[in-house]
N, C-alpha and C positions, 0 to 999 in steps of 0.2 A: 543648372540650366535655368537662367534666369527668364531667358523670351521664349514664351510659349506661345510663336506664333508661324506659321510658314515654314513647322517643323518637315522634315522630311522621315517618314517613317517604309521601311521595309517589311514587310510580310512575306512569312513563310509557311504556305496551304497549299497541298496538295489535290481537296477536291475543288471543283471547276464552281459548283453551285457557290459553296462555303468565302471559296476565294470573289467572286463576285459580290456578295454582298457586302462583306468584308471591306473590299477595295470603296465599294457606293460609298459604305457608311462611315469611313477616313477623308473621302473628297468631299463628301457634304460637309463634314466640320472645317467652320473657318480659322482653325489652327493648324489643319494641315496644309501645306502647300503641295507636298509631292508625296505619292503613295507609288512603291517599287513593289512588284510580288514575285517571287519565284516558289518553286514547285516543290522541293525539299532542301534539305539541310544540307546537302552539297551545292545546291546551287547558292543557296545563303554565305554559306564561304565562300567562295569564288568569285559571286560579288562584293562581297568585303574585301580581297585581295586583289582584286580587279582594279589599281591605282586611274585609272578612266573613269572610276565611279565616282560620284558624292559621296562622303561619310553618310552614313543615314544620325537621324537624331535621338533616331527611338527604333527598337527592332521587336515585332509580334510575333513567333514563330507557334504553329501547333506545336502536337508532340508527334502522335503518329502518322506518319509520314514515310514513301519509301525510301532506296538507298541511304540516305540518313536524316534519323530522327531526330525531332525537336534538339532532343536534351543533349546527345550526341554533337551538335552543334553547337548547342550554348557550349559545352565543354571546354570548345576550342576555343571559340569567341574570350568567355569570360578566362581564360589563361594568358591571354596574347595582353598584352601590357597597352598596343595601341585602340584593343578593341573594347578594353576591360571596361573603360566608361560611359560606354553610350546603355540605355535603360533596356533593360530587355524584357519583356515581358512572353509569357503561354500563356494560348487560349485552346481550351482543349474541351474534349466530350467525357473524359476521363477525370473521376472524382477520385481515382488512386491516390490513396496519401503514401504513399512509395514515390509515386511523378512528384508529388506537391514536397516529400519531404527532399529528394534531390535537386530540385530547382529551388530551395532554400537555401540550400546547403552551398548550392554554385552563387549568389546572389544576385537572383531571379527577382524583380525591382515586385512582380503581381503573376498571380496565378488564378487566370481568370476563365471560367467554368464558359463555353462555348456555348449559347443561346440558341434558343429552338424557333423562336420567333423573330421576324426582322426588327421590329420596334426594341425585344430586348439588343439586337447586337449593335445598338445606337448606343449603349450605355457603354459600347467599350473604351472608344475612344476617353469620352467622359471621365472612366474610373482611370486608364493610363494618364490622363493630365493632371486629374486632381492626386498622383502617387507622385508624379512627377515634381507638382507645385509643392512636395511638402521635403523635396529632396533638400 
């Protein structure tokens, strides 16, 4: 992915507070163009398979999440041959190296530890483009 810019990124957060800031701190970066959220990991696939949609460019999913979890998602995501190339990234509350060693395993692009403060979760966009710029 060479233009890093007027990316469109999907998010998938289930809490309201999390998903809000989250979403601020993607609109505010001027790489992003378009930020899509839904609520768990079923609805992440559904939008993916929803031919009405944008491909997304980049996709953030948490992990725990209900009816289906992060990882559970990427599963399907990173198997499907159309979905397999778009960057995926978790952002999670969960320092499990059990979560961090299965989204290695699935080729999970960042695994990136969910911020307590608003100022750090400015840094995520950040760290997803500079992983992106080195693809």
């Amino acid at each position: 992915m060479s233009v890093l810019n007027n990316l469109h990124i999907i998010i998938a957060e289930d809490d309201s507070d999390d998903a809000d800031v989250i979403c601020e701190t993607f609109n505010k970066n001027p790489n992003f163009g378009k930020v899509s959220l839904v609520k768990n990991g079923e609805e992440l696939l559904n939008y993916l398979k929803d031919e009405a949609n944008q491909t997304p460019d980049v996709i953030l999913t948490d992990i725990n999440m209900p009816i289906l979890d992060g990882i559970e998602a990427l599963q399907e995501i990173l198997n499907n041959n159309n979905l397999k190339t778009i960057p995926c990234f978790v952002y999670s509350t969960s320092i499990n190296p059990t979560y961090k060693e299965k989204c290695d395993l699935l080729g999970v692009k960042g695994y990136l530890i969910k911020p307590y403060s608003f100022e750090a979760f400015e840094e995520i966009p950040k760290s997803i483009l500079s992983i992106i710029e080195k693809e």
